[in-house]
C-alpha positions, -999 to +999 in steps of 0.1 A: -370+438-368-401+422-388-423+436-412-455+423-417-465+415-454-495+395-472-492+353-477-516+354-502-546+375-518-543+406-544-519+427-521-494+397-517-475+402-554-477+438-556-463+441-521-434+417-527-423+434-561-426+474-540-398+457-517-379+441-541-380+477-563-370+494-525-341+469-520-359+446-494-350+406-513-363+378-489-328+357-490-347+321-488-378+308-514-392+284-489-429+299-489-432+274-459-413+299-443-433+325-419-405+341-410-376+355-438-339+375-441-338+401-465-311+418-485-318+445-454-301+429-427-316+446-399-353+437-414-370+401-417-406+396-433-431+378-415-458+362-442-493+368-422-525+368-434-535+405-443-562+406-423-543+397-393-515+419-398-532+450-380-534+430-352-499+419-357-489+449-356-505+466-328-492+441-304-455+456-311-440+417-319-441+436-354-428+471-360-448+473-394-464+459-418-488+463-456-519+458-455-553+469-469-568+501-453-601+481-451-584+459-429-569+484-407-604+500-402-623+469-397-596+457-368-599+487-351-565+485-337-542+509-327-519+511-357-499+546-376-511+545-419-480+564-428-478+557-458-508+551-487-492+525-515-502+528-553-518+492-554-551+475-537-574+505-546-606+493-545-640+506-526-658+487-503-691+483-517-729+468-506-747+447-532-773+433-539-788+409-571-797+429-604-831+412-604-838+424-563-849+456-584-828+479-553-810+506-563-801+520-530-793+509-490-825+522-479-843+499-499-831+470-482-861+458-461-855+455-425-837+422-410-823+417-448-792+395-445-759+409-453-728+384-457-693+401-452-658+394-436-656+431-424-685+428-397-671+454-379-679+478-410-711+467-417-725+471-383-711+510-379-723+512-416-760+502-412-760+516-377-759+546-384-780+545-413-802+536-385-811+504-408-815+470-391-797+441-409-783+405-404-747+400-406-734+370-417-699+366-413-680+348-441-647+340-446-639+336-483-655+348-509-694+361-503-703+368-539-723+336-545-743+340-515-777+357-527-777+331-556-778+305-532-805+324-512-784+324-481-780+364-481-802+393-496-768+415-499-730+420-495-706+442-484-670+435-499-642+455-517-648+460-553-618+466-574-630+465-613-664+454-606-663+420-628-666+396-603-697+412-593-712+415-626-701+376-635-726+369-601-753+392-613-750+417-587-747+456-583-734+484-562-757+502-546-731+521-519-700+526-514-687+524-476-651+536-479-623+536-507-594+510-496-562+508-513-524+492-491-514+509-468-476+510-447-487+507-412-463+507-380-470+506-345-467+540-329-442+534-308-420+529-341-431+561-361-401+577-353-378+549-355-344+553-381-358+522-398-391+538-404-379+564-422-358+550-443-378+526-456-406+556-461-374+574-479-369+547-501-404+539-509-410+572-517-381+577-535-397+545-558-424+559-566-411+591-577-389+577-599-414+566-617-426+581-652-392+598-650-360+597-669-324+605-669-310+622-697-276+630-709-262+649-735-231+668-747-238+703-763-211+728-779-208+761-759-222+782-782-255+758-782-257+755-745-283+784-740-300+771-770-302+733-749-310+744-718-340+765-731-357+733-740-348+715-717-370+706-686-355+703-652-363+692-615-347+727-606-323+732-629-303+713-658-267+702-640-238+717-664-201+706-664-172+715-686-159+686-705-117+681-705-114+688-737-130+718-766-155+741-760-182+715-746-203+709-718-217+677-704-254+686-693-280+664-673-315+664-664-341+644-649-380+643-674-404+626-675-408+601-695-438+615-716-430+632-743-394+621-745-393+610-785-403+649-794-377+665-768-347+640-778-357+655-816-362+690-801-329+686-779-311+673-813-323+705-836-311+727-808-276+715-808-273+687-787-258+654-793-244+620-779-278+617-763-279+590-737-315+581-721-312+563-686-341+545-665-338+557-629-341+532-602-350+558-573-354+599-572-350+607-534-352+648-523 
């Protein structure tokens, strides 16, 4: 089965390393190559551009794929977000020159010219604003535009706001917050494959911030340990082979760990052992 994924812009590295942390490897490092193995044998990645891959998608060639939510909106198609992805946040934003002296939409005077690759947006937007505007559709990048004179505003996705400061322009609305999605065409919702790979990434991302933590305690410390020590549910316990000692282990989070290893220690415990964790699945 193929899943869609970016061949280039900001969601193309952050969407390779999520598969690579989730187990997906592309097995060949031709980027010539539309069409890739992975390490998951039943899935190959298809490199598409990520505006295309709603489209991709939709037509069922593709049982899913990551994209930007913007994109998904702006195509219009008939694709399942299952999944929201902790990269490509950003808001899709109209603006306009610093010295145009507007502060808001409504200022824009009637007919103004607004260049954007998400046309689709801007007409619903300003529509029903009930404001008349231009649309320009652009390709690549629209920020130079009102310097050149060729548009009055913009409409594009902001992520830290630089860029539009280095061109001298400002927000003055936000249209929607975007960030990468995991969408799949409906008729795969359901599918085994689907929910694995939501298992897994899920599983990723709440591993995160999170350690494992080991540590032998004498029995007459254990209720001493355990009353400091933070838990999922509860601290697993086992009996070691040998003396009056248990094993115990835990999953924390990460903040905070120096001052409960030294809490841990002046309760009783010892032979600490602090372990990353690759995935936490429920």
């Amino acid at each position: 089965m193929l899943l869609a994924v970016p061949n280039k812009g900001r969601l193309q590295e952050p969407t390779l390393k999520l598969l690579e942390a989730v187990g997906i490897r592309p097995l060949a490092s031709d980027e010539r190559a539309l069409v890739v193995p992975t390490t998951w044998r039943e899935v190959n990645l298809i490199r598409a551009r990520p505006e295309d891959i709603p489209f991709i998608v939709e037509s069922g060639r593709v049982w899913a794929g990551i994209t930007g939510h913007d994109y998904v909106v702006e195509s219009g198609t008939n694709v399942r977000e299952i999944l929201e992805l902790d990269f490509g946040r950003g808001k899709l934003v109209v603006a306009v020159p610093k010295s145009s002296g507007i502060s808001s939409v409504e200022q824009l005077p009637t007919g103004a010219r607004v260049a954007t690759k998400f046309v689709n947006i801007a007409y619903s937007y300003f529509g029903e604003l009930g404001k008349r505007v231009r649309v320009i559709r652009v390709t690549g990048s629209v920020e130079v535009l009102p310097q050149l004179g060729i548009a009055d505003a913009i409409l594009d996705v902001m992520a830290t706001g630089t860029t539009l400061e280095v061109h001298g322009l400002v927000p003055v609305a936000t249209v929607l917050e975007t960030s990468a999605r995991l969408i799949v065409n409906p008729r795969y919702v359901d599918h085994e494959l689907t929910k694995m790979l939501v298992t897994f990434i899920k599983g990723y991302y709440a591993a995160q911030g999170k350690k494992m933590i080991f540590l032998n305690v004498p029995a007459d410390r254990l209720e001493a340990v355990l009353s400091v020590l933070p838990a999922m549910e509860a601290p697993s316990v086992t009996k070691l082979a040998k003396g009056d000692v248990y094993e115990v282990f835990s999953v924390v989070p990460e903040e905070g760990l120096p001052d409960l290893v030294i809490r841990l220690k002046q309760a009783g415990a010892k032979d600490i052992v602090v372990t990353s964790i690759e995935k936490l699945i429920s």
